[in-house]
C-alpha positions as CSV (number, residue, x, y, z in Angstrom):
1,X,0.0,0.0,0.0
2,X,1.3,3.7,-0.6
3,X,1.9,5.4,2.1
4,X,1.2,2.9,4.4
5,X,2.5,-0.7,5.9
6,X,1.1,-2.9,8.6
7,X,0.7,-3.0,11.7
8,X,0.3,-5.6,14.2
9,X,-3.3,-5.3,16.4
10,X,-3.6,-7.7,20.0
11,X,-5.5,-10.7,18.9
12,X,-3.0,-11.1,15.8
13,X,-5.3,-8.4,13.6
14,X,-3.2,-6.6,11.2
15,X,-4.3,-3.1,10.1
16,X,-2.9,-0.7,7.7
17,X,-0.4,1.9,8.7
18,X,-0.7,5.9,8.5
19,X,-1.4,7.2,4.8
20,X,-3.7,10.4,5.6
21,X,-2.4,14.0,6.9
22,X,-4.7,16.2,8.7
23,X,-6.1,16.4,11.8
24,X,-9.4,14.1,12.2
25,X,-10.7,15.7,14.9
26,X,-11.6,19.1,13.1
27,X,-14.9,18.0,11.9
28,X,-16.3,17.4,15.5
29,X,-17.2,14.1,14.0
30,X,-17.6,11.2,16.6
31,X,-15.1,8.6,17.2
32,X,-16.4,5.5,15.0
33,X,-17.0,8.0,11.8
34,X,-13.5,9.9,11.2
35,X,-10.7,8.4,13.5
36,X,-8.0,7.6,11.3
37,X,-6.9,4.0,11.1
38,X,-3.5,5.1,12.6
39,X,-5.2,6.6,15.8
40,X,-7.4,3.1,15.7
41,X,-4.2,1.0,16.0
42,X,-2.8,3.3,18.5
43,X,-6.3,3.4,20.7
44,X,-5.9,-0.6,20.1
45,X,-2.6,-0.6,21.4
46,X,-2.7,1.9,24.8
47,X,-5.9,0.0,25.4
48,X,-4.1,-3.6,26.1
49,X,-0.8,-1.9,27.4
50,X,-2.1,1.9,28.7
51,X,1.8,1.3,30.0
52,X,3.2,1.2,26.4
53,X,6.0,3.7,25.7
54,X,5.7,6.1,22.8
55,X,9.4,4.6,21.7
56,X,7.0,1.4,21.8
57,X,4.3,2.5,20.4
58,X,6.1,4.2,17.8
59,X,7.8,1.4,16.7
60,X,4.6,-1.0,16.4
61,X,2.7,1.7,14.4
62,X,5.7,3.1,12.0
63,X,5.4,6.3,13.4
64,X,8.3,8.8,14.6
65,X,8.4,8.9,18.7
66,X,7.0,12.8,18.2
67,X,4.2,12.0,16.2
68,X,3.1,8.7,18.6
69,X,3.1,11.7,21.7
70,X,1.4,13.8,19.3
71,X,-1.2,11.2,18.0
72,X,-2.0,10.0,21.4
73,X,-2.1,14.1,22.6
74,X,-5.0,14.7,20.2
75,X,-6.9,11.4,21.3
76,X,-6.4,12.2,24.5
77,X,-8.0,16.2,23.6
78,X,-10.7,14.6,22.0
79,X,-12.1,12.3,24.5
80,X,-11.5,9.4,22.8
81,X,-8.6,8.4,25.1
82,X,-10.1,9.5,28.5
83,X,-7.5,8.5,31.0
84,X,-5.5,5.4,32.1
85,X,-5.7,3.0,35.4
86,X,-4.4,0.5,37.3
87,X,-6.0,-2.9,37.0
88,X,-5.8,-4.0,40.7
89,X,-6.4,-7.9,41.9
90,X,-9.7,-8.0,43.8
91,X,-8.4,-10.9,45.4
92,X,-5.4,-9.5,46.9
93,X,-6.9,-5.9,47.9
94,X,-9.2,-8.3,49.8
95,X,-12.3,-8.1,47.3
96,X,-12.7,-11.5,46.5
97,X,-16.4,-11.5,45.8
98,X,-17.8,-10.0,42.5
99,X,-21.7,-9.4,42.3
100,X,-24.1,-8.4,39.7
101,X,-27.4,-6.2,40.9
102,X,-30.1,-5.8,39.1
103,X,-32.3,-3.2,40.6
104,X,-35.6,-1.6,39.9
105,X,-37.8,1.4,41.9
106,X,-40.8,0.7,43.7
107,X,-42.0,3.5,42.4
108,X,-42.0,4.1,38.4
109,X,-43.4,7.3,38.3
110,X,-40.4,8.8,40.4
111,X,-37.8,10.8,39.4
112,X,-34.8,8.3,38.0
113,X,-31.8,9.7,39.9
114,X,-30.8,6.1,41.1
115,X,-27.1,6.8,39.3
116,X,-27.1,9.8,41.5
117,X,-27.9,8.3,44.6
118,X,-25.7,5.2,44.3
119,X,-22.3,7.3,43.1
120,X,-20.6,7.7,46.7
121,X,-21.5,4.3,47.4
122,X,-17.8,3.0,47.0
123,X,-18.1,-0.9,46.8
124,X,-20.2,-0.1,43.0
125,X,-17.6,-0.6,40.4
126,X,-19.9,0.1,37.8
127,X,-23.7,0.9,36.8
128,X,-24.9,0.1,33.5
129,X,-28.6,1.6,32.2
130,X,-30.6,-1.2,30.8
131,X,-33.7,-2.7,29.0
132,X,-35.7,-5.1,30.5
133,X,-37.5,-6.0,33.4
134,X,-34.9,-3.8,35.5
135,X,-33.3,-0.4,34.9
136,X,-29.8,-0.4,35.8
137,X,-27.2,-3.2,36.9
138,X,-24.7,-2.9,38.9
139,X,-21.0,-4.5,39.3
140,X,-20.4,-4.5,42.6
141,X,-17.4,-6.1,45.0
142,X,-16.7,-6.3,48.4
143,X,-15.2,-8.4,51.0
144,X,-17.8,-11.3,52.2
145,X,-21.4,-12.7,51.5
146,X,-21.7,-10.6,54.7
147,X,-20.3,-7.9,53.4
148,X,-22.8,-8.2,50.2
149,X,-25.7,-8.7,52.3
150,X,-25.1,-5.1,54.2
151,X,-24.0,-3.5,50.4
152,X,-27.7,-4.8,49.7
153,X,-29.4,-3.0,52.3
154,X,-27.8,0.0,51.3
155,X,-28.8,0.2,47.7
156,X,-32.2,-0.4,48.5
157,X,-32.3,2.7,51.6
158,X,-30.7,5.0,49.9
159,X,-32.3,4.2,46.5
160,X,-35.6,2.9,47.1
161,X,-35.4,0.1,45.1
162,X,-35.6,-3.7,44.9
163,X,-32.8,-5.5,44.2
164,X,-32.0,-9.2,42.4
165,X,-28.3,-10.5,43.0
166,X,-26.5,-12.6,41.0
167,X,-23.4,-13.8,42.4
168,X,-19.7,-14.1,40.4
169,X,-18.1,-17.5,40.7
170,X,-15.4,-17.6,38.6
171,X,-14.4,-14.9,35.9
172,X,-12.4,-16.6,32.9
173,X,-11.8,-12.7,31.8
174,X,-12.5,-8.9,31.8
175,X,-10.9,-5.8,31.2
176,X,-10.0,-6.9,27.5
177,X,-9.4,-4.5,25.3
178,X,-12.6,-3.2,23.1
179,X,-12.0,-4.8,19.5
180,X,-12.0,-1.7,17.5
181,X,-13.5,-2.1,13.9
């Protein structure tokens, strides 16, 4: 290809290297419309290493070490890179047990702030709006079934909502990087 070469994606995808100038954020256009292919390699990348040098990165995409920092700059601008984190062992921070809560108000017809409520409620790793018979789910962890059962309780106080539990027992894999198309 002119211009271009290829470049080597996790999961053994291959994708073609840079062969457009310009900056691809200009248009305002969302991420899966204009991102260049480059900045999808580099996004692929930072997402299974968020660790990865730009002398790495650099090297895996063809590009000089400046324009890898300046790449992953504008990504970063945009808000299609929107920060990096530690991926901690539940286990070993004493977290062993992984829940999922599906929760629904008593009352439909009030106002649906649950997200609001729930926030400072530290143990909730994540709340997810969804169809079906409940609104939201909610990845929780915490220490013991004990633990759990108090966690419980205080989702449906502070939220006023019922609550079905579905409890974690093993976890072949998470955190994988998104597969960018």
């Amino acid at each position: 290809m002119p211009g271009g070469h290829q470049i080597d994606l996790p999961g053994g995808r291959r994708t073609a290297g840079p062969h457009r100038q310009g900056n691809p954020y200009r248009t305002g256009r969302r991420y899966g419309v204009r991102v260049e292919e480059i900045d999808r390699a580099i996004v692929a990348l930072l997402s299974g290493d968020g660790r990865m040098s730009f002398t790495e990165l650099a090297k895996q995409t063809g590009l000089s070490v400046s324009a890898a920092h300046q790449r992953v700059r504008r990504l970063e601008q945009a808000g299609v890179i929107k920060g990096y984190a530690a991926l901690c062992s539940a286990d070993e921070i004493g977290l062993p047990l992984t829940a999922f809560i599906s929760i629904k108000p008593f009352d439909a017809a009030a106002p649906d702030d649950v997200p609001q409520r729930l926030e400072p409620i530290s143990a909730i790793e994540a709340c997810h709006s969804v169809a079906g018979d409940e609104n939201y789910i909610l990845k929780v962890r915490v220490a013991s079934p004990a633990a759990l059962e108090d966690l419980l309780q205080e989702i449906r106080g502070v939220a006023g909502v019922s609550t079905r539990t579905t409890i974690v027992l093993s976890t072949p894999y998470e955190n994988r990087p998104p597969a960018i198309p």
